[in-house]
C-alpha positions as CSV (number, residue, x, y, z in Angstrom):
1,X,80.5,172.4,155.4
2,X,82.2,175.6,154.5
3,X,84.7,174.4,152.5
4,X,82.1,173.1,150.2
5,X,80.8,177.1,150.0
6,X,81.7,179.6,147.4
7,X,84.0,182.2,149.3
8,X,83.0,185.3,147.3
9,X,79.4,183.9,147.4
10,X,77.4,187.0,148.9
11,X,75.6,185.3,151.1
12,X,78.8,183.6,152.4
13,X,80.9,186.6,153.0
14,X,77.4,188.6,154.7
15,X,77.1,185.7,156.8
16,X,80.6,185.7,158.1
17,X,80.0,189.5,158.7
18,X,77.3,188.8,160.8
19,X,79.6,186.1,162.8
20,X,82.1,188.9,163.0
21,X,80.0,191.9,164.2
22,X,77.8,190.1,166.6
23,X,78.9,186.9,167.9
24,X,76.3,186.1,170.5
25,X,74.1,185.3,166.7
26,X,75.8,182.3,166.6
27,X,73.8,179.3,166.5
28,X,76.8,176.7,165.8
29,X,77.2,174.2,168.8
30,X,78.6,171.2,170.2
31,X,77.6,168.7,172.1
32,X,77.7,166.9,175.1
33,X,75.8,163.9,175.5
34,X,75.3,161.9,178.8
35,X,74.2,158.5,178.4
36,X,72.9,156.4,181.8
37,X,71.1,156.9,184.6
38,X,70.9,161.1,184.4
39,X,68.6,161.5,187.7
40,X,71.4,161.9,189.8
41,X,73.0,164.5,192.3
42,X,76.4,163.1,190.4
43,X,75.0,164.4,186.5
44,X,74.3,167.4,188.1
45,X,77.3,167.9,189.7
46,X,79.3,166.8,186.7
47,X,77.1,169.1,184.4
48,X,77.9,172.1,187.0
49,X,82.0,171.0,187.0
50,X,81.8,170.5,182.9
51,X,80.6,174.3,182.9
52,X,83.1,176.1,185.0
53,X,85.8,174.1,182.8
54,X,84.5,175.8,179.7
55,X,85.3,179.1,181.1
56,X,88.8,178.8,180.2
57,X,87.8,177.6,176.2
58,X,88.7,180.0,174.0
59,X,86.4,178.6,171.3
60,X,83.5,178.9,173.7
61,X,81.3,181.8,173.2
62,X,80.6,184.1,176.5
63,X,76.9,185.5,177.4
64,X,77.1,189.1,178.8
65,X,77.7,188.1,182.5
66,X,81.2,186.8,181.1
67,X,79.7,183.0,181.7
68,X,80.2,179.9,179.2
69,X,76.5,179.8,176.8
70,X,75.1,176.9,177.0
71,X,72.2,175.1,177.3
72,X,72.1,172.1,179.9
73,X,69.2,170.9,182.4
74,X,71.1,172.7,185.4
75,X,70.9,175.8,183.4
76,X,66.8,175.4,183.1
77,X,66.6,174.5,186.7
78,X,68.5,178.0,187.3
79,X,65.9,179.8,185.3
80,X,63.0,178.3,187.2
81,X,64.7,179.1,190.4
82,X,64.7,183.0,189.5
83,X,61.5,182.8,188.3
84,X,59.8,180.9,191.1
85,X,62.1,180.8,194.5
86,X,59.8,178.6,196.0
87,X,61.3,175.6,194.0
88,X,64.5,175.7,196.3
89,X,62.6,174.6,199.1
90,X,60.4,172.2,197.5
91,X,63.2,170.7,196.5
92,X,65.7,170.9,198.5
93,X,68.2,172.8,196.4
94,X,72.0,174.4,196.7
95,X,72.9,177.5,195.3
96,X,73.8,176.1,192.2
97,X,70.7,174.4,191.6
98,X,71.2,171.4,192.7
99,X,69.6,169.1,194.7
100,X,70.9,166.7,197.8
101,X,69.5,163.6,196.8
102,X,69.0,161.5,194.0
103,X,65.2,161.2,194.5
104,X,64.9,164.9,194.7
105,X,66.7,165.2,191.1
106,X,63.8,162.7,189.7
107,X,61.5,164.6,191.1
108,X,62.5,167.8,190.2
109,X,62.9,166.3,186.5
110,X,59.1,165.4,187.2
111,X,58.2,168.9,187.2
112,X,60.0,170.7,185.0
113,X,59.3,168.1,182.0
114,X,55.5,167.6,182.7
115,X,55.7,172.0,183.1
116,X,54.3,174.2,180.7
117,X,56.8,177.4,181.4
118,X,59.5,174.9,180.6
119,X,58.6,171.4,179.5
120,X,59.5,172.3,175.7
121,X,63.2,173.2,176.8
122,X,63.3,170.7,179.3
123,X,62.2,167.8,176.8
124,X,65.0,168.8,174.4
125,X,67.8,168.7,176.8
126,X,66.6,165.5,178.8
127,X,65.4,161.8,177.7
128,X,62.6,159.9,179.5
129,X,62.0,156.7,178.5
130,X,58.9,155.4,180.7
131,X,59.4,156.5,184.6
132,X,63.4,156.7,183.9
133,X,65.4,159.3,182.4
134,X,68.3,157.8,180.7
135,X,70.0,160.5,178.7
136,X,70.8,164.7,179.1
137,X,72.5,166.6,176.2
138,X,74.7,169.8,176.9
139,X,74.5,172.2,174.1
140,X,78.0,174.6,173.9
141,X,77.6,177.6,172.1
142,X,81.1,178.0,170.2
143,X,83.1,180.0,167.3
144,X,86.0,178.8,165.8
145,X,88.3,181.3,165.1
146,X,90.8,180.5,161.8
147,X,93.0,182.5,159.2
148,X,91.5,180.6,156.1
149,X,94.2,177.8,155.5
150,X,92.9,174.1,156.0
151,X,95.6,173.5,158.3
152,X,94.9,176.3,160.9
153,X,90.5,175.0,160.5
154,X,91.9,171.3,161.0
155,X,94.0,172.3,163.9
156,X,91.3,174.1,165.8
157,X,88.8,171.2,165.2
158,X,91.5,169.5,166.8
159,X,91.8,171.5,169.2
160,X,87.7,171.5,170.1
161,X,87.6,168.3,170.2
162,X,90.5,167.6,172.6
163,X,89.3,170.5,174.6
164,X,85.5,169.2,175.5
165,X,86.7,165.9,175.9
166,X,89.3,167.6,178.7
167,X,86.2,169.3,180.1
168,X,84.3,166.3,180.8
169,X,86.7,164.3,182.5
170,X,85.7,165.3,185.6
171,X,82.7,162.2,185.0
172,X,79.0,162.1,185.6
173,X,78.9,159.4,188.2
174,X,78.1,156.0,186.6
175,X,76.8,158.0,183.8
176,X,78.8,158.3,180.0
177,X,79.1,161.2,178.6
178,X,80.7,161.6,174.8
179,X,81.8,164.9,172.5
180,X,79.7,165.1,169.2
181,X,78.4,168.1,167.3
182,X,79.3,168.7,163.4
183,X,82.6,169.5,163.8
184,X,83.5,167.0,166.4
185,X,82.2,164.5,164.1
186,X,84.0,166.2,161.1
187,X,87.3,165.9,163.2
188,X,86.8,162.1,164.0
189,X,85.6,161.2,160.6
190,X,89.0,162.8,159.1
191,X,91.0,161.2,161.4
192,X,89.6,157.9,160.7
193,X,89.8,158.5,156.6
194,X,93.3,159.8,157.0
195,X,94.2,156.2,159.0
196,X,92.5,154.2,156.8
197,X,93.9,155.9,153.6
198,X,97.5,155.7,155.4
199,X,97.2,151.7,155.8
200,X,95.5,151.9,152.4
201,X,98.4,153.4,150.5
202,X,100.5,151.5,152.0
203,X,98.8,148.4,151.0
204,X,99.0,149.9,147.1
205,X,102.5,150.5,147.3
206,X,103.3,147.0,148.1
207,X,100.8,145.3,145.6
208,X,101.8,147.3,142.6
209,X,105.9,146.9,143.9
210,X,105.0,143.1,143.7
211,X,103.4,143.2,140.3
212,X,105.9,144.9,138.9
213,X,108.4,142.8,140.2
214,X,106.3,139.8,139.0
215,X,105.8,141.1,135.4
216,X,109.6,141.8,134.7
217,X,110.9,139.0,137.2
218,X,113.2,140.7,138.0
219,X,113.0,142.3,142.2
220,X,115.6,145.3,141.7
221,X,114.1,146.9,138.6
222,X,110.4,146.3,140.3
223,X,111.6,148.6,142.8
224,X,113.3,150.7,140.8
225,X,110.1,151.7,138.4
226,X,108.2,152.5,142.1
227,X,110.8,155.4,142.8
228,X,108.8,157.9,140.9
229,X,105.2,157.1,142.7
230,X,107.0,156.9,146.1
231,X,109.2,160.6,145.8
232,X,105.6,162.3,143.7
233,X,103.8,161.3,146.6
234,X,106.2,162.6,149.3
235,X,106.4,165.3,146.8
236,X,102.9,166.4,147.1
237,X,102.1,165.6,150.9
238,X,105.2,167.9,151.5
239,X,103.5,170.7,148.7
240,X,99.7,170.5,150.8
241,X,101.3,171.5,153.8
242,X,103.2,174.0,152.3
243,X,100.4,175.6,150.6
244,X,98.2,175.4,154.1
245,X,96.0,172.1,152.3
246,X,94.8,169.5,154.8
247,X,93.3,166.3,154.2
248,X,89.4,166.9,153.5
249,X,86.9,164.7,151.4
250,X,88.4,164.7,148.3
251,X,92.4,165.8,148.5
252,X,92.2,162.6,150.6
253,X,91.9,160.7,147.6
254,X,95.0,162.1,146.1
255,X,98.3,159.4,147.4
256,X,95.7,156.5,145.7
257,X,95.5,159.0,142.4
258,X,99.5,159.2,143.0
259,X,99.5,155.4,142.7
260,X,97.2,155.1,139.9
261,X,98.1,157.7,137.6
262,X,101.8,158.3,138.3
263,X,102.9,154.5,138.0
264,X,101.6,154.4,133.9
265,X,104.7,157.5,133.3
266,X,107.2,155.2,134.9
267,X,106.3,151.5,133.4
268,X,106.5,153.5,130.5
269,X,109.7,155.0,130.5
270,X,110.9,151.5,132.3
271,X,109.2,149.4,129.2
272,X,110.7,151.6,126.4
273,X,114.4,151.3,128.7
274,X,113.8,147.7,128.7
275,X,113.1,147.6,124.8
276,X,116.1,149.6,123.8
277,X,118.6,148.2,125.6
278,X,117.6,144.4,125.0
279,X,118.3,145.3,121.0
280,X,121.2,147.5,121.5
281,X,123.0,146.2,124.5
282,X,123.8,149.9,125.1
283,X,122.8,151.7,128.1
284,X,123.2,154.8,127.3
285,X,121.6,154.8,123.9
286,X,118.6,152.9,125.9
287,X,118.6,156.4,128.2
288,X,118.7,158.6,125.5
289,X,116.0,156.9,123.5
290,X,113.6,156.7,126.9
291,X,113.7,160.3,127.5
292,X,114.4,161.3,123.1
293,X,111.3,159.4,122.6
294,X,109.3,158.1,125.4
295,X,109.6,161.5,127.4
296,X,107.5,163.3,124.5
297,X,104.8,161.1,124.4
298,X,104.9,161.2,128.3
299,X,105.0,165.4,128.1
300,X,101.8,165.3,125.8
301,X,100.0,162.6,128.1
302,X,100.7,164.5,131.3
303,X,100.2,168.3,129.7
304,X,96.6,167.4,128.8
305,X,96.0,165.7,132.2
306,X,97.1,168.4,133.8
307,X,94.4,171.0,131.5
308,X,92.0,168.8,132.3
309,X,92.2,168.6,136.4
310,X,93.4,172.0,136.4
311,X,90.1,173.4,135.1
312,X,88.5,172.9,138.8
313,X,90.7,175.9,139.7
314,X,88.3,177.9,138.0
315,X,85.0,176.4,139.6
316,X,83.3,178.0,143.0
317,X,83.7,175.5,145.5
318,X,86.8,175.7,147.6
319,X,86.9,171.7,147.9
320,X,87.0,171.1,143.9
321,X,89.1,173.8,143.4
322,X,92.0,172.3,146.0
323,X,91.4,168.5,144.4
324,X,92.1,170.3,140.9
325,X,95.4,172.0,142.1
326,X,96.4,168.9,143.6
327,X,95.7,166.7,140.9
328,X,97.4,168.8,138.4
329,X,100.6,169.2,140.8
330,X,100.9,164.8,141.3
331,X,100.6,164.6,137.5
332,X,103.4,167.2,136.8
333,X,105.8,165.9,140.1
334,X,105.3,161.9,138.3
335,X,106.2,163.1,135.3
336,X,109.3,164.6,136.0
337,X,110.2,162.5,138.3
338,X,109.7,159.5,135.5
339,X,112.0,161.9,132.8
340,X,114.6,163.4,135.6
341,X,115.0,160.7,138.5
342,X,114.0,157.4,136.5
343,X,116.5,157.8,133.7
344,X,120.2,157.8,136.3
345,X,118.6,155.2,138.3
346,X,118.0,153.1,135.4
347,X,121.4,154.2,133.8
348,X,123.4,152.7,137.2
349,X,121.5,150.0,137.3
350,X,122.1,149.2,133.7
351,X,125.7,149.4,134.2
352,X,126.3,147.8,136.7
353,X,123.9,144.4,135.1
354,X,126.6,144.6,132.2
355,X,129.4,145.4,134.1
356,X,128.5,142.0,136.8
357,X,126.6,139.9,134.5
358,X,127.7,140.7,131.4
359,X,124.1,141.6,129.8
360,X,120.9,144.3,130.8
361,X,118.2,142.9,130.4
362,X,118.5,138.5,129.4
363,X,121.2,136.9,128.3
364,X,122.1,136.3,124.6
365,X,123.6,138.5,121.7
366,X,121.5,142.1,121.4
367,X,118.7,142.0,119.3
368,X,118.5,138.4,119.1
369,X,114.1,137.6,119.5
370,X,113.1,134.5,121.1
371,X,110.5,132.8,119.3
């Protein structure tokens, strides 16, 4: 959610003060959440294991005894044990809380979630559903750390992520138990739009490669008028990372913008090529007259789309802003590649169609019109 913030926004920048200065303020967590049959000496012991593996998290916050903060049902059992020792007794505890059978847990559960002293707390962290408690949520008190690119915040999302699912390998008996919290779901969801916009692309690529090749039936010069969409877009992945861009909501957008917007500059350029040279027979002239002419209509086209997206530069959120740059950068890297790349290409590949088969484009005497 912060990238969708204003940075200098003063309640923004007092905020991350605050974060700074005192840490333990934090209310950001993550979540663990264990699915099943939770009334076990196993859940316990997997909650009590799941904690001492978060000692080693750098992301986890630390209370003042140097101990992991969290919120779990073993950490409410703790409480009531300093509160009232007699509990240990009643029922059958261990030092860390636990108890030493199964039907000790459910009855210990019993108390604490029917208790007025800790019934709220209890009834937050564990599920009942009838006589049977079928799901306990672990609440990790965190801070994530990051210099302010979007690869260093994607990588330590990344690294959460991998890190509670590390902790809770350990298992909860035959109970699940699954990572979630805003920025594990963040992390997932990103991956699975980066994936999908991978396979996605992909599947644009080849569709407009075919159509082109259908519509001037000929394969080679198909491929040829996808060169510029295929190096802008390796252009501009290359130029994110460079600047310290990740993927997020909207720059994930930008390889289908690539598609759409950068494959008008080279049909184009191509179309105007294919014009010249059918009337002229000449190759070169067909190359000059693609860039004379073609490249100045292109130049006026791509100067005002590039005003236009470059305006979000200028607006407060950090999201619309990066979209804007992005945008602005595709548009210029497909138009040059469509004035400075297209034109050799073509210029070899017109050669060599007059050299081996005597004509460019179709056969016949140059400028002859079929009717």
């Amino acid at each position: 959610m912060e990238d969708f913030l204003p940075e200098e926004n003063p309640s923004v920048t007092t905020m991350n003060r605050v974060m700074d200065r005192f840490p333990f303020s934090s209310q950001e967590q993550e979540y663990i959440l264990i699915e099943g049959d939770v009334a076990t000496v196993a859940v316990l012991e997997g909650i009590a294991e799941t904690i001492e593996e978060l000692d080693d998290d750098g992301f986890v916050l630390k209370s003042r005894d140097d101990t992991p903060m969290h919120r779990s049902i073993l950490s409410v059992i703790q409480e009531a044990i300093a509160t009232n020792i007699s509990l240990v007794d009643r029922f059958d505890l261990s030092v860390e809380g636990i108890p030493n059978t199964d039907d000790s847990v459910e009855l210990l559960y019993d108390y604490l979630y029917d208790s007025e002293a800790y019934g709220f707390e209890t009834q937050q962290l564990l599920h009942r559903e009838g006589d049977t408690y079928d799901a306990s949520l672990i609440g990790v008190y965190i801070k994530l750390d990051v210099d302010g690119t979007d690869d260093d915040v994607s990588s330590v999302m990344s690294d959460l992520y991998d890190g509670l699912n590390q902790d809770i390998k350990a298992g909860f008996g035959d109970a699940d138990a699954i990572v979630t919290g805003e920025n594990s779901m963040m992390h997932v969801i990103m991956n699975s739009m980066t994936e999908s916009q991978i396979l996605s692309t992909g599947f644009c690529l080849v569709l407009a490669a075919l159509v082109l090749i259908v519509a001037y039936r000929k394969p080679v010069l198909g491929l040829i008028a996808m060169i510029p969409v295929s190096v802008s877009m390796v252009w501009i992945i290359g130029t994110m990372h460079f600047i310290g861009y990740s993927l997020n909501v909207m720059t994930i957008m930008i390889t289908s913008l690539t598609i759409g917007l950068g494959i008008t500059y080279a049909i184009h350029a191509v179309e105007r090529f294919r014009l010249v040279s059918e009337h002229t027979g000449n190759v070169v002239e067909a190359i000059s007259e693609t860039i004379g002419h073609t490249g100045g209509a292109l130049l006026i086209s791509a100067m005002t789309t590039i005003f236009g997206f470059g305006l979000l530069v200028v607006t407060p959120m950090p999201v619309e802003q990066q979209f804007g740059m992005i945008t602005a950068l595709t548009i210029l890297f497909a138009f040059a590649t469509s004035i400075f790349i297209l034109p050799p290409v073509l210029l070899f590949w017109g050669r060599w169609r007059k050299k081996h088969k005597g004509y460019i484009i179709s056969p016949g005497p140059p400028g002859k019109k079929k009717k």
